[in-house]
C-alpha positions as CSV (number, residue, x, y, z in Angstrom):
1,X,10.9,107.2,7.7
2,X,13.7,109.8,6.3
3,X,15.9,108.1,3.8
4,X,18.5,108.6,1.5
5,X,19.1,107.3,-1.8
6,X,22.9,106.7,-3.1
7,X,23.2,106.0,-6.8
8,X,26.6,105.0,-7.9
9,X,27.5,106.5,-11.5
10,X,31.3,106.3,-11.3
11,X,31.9,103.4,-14.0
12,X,33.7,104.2,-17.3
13,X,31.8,102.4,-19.2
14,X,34.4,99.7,-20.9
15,X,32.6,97.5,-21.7
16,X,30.0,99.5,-23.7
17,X,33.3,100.9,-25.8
18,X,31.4,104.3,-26.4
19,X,33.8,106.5,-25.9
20,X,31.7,107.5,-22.8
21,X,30.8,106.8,-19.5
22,X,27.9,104.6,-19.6
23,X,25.7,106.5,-17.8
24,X,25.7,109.6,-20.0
25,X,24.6,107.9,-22.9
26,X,21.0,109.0,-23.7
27,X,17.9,106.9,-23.8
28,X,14.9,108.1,-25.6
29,X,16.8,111.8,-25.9
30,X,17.9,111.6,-21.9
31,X,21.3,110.6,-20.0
32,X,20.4,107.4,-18.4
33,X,21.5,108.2,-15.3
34,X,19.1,111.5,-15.1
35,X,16.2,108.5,-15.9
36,X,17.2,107.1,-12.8
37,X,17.4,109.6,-10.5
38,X,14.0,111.1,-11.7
39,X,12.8,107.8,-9.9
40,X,13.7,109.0,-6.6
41,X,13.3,112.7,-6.8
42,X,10.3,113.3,-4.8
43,X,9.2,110.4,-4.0
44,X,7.7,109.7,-0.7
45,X,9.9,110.2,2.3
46,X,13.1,110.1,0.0
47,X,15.0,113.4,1.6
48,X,18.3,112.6,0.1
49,X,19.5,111.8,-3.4
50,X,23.5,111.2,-3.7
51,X,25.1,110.9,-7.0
52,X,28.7,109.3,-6.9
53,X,30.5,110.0,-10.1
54,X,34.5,109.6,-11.4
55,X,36.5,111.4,-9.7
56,X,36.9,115.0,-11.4
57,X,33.5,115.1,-12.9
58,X,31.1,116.8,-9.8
59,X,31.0,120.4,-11.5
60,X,30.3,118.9,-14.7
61,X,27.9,116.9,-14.2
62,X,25.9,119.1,-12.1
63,X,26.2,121.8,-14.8
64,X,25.9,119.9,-18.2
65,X,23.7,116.7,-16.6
66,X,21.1,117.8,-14.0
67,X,20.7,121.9,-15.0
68,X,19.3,120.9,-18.4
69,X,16.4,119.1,-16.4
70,X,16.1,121.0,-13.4
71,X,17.6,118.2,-11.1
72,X,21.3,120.4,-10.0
73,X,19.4,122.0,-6.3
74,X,18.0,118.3,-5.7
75,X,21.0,115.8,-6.1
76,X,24.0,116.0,-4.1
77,X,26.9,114.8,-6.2
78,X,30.2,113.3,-4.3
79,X,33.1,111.6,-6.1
80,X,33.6,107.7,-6.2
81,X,36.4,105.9,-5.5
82,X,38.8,103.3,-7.8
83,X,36.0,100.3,-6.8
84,X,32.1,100.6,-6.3
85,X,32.2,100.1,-2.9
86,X,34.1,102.6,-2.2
87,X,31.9,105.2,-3.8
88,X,29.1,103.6,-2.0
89,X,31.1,104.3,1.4
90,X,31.6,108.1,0.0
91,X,28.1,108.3,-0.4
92,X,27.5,106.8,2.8
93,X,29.5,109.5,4.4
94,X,27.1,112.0,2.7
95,X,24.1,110.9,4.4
96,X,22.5,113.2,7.2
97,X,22.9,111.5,10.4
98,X,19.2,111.9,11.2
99,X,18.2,109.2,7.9
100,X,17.0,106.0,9.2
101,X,17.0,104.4,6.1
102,X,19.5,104.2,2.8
103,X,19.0,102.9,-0.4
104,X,21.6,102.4,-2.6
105,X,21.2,101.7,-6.4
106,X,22.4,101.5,-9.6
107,X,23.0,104.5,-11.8
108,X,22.2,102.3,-14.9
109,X,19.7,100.5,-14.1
110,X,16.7,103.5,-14.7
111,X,13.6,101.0,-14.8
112,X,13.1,100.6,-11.4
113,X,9.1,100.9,-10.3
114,X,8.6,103.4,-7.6
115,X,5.7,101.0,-6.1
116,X,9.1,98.3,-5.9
117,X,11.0,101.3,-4.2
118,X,8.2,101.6,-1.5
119,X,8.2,97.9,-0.5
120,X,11.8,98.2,-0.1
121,X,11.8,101.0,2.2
122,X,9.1,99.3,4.1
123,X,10.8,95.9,4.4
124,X,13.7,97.7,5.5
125,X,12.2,99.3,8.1
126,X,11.0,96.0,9.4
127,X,13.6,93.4,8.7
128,X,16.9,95.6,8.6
129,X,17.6,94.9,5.3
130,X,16.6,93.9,1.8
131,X,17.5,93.3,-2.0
132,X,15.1,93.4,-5.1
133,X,15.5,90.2,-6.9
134,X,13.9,87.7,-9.3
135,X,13.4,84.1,-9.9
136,X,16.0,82.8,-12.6
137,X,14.9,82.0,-15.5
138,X,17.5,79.7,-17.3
139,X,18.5,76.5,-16.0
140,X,21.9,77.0,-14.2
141,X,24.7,74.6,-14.8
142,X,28.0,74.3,-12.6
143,X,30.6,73.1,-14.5
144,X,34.1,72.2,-13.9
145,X,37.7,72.8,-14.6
146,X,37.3,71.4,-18.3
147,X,33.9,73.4,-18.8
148,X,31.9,70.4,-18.4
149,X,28.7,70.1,-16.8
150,X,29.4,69.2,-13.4
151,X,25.7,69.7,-12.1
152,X,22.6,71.3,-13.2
153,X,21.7,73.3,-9.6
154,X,18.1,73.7,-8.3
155,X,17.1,76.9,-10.0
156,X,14.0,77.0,-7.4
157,X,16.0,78.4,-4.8
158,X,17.7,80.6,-7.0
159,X,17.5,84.5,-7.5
160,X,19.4,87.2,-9.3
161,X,20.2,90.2,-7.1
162,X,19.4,93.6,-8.4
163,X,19.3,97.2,-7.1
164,X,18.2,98.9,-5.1
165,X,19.3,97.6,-1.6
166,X,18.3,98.9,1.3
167,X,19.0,99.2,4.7
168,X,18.9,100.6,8.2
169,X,21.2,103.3,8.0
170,X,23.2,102.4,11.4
171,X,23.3,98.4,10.1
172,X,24.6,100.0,6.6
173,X,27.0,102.0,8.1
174,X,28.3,99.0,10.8
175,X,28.9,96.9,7.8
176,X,31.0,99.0,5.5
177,X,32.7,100.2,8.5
178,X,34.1,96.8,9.1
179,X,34.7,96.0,5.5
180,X,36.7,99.1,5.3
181,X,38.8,97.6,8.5
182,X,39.3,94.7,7.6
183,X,40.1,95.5,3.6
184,X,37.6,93.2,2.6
185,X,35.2,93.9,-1.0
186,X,32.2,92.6,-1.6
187,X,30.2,91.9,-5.0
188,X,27.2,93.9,-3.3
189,X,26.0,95.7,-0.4
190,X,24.5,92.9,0.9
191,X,27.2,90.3,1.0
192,X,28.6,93.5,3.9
193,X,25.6,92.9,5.8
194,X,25.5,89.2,5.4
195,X,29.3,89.6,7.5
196,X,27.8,90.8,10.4
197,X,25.6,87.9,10.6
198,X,22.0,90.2,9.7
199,X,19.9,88.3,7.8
200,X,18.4,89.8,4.5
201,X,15.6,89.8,2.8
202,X,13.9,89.4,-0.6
203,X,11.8,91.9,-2.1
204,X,10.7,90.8,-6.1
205,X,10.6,93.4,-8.3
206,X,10.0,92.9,-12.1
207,X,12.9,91.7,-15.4
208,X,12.6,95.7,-16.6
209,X,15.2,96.7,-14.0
210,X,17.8,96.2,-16.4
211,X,21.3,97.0,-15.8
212,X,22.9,98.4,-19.0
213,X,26.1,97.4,-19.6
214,X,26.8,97.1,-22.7
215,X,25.5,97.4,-26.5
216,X,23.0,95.2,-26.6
217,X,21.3,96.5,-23.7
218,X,21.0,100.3,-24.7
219,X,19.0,98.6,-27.3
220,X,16.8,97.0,-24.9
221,X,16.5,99.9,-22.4
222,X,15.3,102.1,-25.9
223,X,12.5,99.3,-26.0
224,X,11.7,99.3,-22.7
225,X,11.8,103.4,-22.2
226,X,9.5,103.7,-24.9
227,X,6.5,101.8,-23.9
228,X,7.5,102.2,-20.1
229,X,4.5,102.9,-17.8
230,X,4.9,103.9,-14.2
């Protein structure tokens, strides 16, 4: 199936206090976000690859980002918006109208397994719409308005959301068109679909997708990068 891939890259990076936008910082000599789109470039069926970035920064980053590795005639970079979604909906407006399926992922999160990618793309195709996720490992306590426990939940049922999430283009595109409407923003693309009723579905993937956020993870994702195997 023909699909597109949106990776957001419009944060500022505030809470990694670099001095840079988070996804220029370089991992094992290379900007993370070139890391991640080097997981989709080429890879099976994948005829799209949209970059949002901050508002300003398209020449730039197609000259002083993706020339340097060759990536500039394969990427189509659009600006973001003031929130996430918003990029994701300029992305969305980016996509050829003959793709029947979009991804849409994180611009720091570069460990994602291309074998992960391809179940996505096919659960998508047959369910409408999936997330990546993974069994949580701690045990999860609700507490209340004095930051006492409260309850210790049921981890077993339980599972932290990653990226990529994917979806048929025209259920995508319904969903964000109605959140746009109505002025209403979601945590994640999914919560958009959840609206419309759709149910979605789980897809595990591994604990290297990382997002890198701040400090602490760089010095992770320099771990990870460096004994990473596809």
């Amino acid at each position: 199936m023909k699909t597109a891939a949106i990776i957001t890259a419009g944060g500022i990076g505030k809470r990694m206090g670099a001095g840079l936008p988070k996804q220029y910082l370089e991992v094992v000599g290379k900007p993370i976000i070139v890391h991640t789109i080097e997981r989709f470039v080429g890879l099976q069926g994948v005829r799209q690859v949209i970059v949002t970035v901050p508002p300003g920064d398209e020449t730039s980053f197609s000259g002083d980002i993706l020339a340097p590795f060759a990536l500039n005639e394969m990427v189509t970079v659009v600006a973001g918006g003031a929130e996430r979604q918003d990029s994701v909906a300029n992305g969305l407006a980016a996509v050829a109208d003959d793709v029947e399926i979009v991804l849409i992922h994180d611009g720091v999160r570069p460990f994602i397994r291309r074998d992960v990618i391809q179940r996505l793309i096919e659960t998508a195709r047959d369910k409408g719409a999936c997330v990546v996720a993974m069994p949580l490992k701690e045990t999860i306590k609700r507490v209340d308005e004095n930051m006492c426990v409260a309850e210790t939940v049921d981890r077993s049922v339980l599972w932290g959301a990653q990226t990529p999430q994917v979806f048929r283009f025209d259920i995508i595109r319904e969903a964000f068109e109605k959140a746009m409407r109505e002025g209403f923003y979601g945590t994640d693309d999914t919560v958009l679909v959840e609206r419309l009723g759709h149910s979605v579905s789980i897809v595990e993937g591994d604990y290297h997708n990382i997002k890198i956020t701040t400090t602490e993870d760089l010095v992770i994702a320099e771990a990870i990068a460096k004994s990473w195997e596809e």
